[in-house]
LOVEX-66763 format. One record per residue (C-alpha): x, y, z; residue in one letter; residue number from 0. Coordinates in steps of 0.05 Angstrom, whole numbers, plus 5000, padded with zeros to 4 digits. Layout:
N
   east   north     up   residu   num
      X       Y      Z        A   NUM
...
***
This chain:
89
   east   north     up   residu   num
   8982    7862   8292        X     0
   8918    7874   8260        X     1
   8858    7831   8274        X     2
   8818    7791   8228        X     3
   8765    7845   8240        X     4
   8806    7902   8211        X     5
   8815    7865   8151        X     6
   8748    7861   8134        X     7
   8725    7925   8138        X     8
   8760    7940   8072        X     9
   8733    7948   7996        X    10
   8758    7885   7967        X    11
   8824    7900   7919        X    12
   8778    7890   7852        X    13
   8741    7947   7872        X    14
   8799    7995   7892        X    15
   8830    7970   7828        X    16
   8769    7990   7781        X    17
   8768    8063   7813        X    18
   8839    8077   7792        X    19
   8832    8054   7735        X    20
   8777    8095   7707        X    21
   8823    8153   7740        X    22
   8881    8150   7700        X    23
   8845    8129   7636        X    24
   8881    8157   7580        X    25
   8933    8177   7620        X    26
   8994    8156   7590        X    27
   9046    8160   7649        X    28
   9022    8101   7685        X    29
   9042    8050   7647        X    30
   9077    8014   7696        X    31
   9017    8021   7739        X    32
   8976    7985   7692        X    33
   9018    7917   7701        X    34
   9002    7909   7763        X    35
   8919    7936   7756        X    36
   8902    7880   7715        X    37
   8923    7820   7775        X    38
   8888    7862   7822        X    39
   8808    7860   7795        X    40
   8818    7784   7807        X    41
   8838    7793   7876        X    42
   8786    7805   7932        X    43
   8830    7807   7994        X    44
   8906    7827   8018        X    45
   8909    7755   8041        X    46
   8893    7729   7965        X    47
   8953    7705   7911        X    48
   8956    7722   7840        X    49
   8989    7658   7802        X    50
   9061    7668   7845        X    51
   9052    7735   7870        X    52
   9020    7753   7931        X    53
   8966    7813   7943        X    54
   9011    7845   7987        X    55
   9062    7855   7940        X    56
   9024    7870   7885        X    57
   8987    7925   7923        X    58
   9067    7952   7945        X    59
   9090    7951   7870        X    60
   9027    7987   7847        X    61
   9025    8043   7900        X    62
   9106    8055   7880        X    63
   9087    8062   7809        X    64
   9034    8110   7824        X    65
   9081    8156   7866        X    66
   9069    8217   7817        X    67
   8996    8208   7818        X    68
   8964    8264   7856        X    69
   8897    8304   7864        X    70
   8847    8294   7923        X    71
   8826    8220   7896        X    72
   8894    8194   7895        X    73
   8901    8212   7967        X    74
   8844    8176   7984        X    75
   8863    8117   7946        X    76
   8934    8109   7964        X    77
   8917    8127   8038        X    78
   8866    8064   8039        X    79
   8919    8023   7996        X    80
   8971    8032   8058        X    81
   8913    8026   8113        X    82
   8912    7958   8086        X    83
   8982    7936   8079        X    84
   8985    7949   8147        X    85
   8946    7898   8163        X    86
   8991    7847   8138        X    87
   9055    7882   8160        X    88
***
């Protein structure tokens, strides 16, 4: 189990969620992405809730609807999207 510690030396979700977005502006085959963007620039931590949805599995839903996103900043992204879930898994 991950440690309090861990959790905090990620970006906050807002910030993750702001980067992507300005990467797949205009890029129409993420709409299903885009549902679950929007909850996360209010959230600052896996351990927050959107109205009746948890971070957790708003970060999971997101990173399956970005499964054909690719290029060197979509590793990075994803990878620290899953580096994070794991702290609450």
């Amino acid at each position: 189990m991950a440690t309090e510690f861990e959790s905090v030396c990620h970006r906050p979700l807002y910030e993750i969620a702001s980067e992507i977005k300005s990467e797949i502006r205009g890029k129409s085959f993420y709409p299903y992405a885009e549902a679950y963007l929007e909850p996360m620039l209010a959230l600052d931590s896996i351990h927050d809730n959107y109205l009746m949805d948890t971070a957790e599995s708003i970060v999971a839903y997101l990173l399956a609807n970005l499964g054909s996103w690719r290029g060197e900043k979509a590793r990075e992204i994803k990878a620290e999207l899953k580096s994070i879930l794991k702290v609450v898994r």
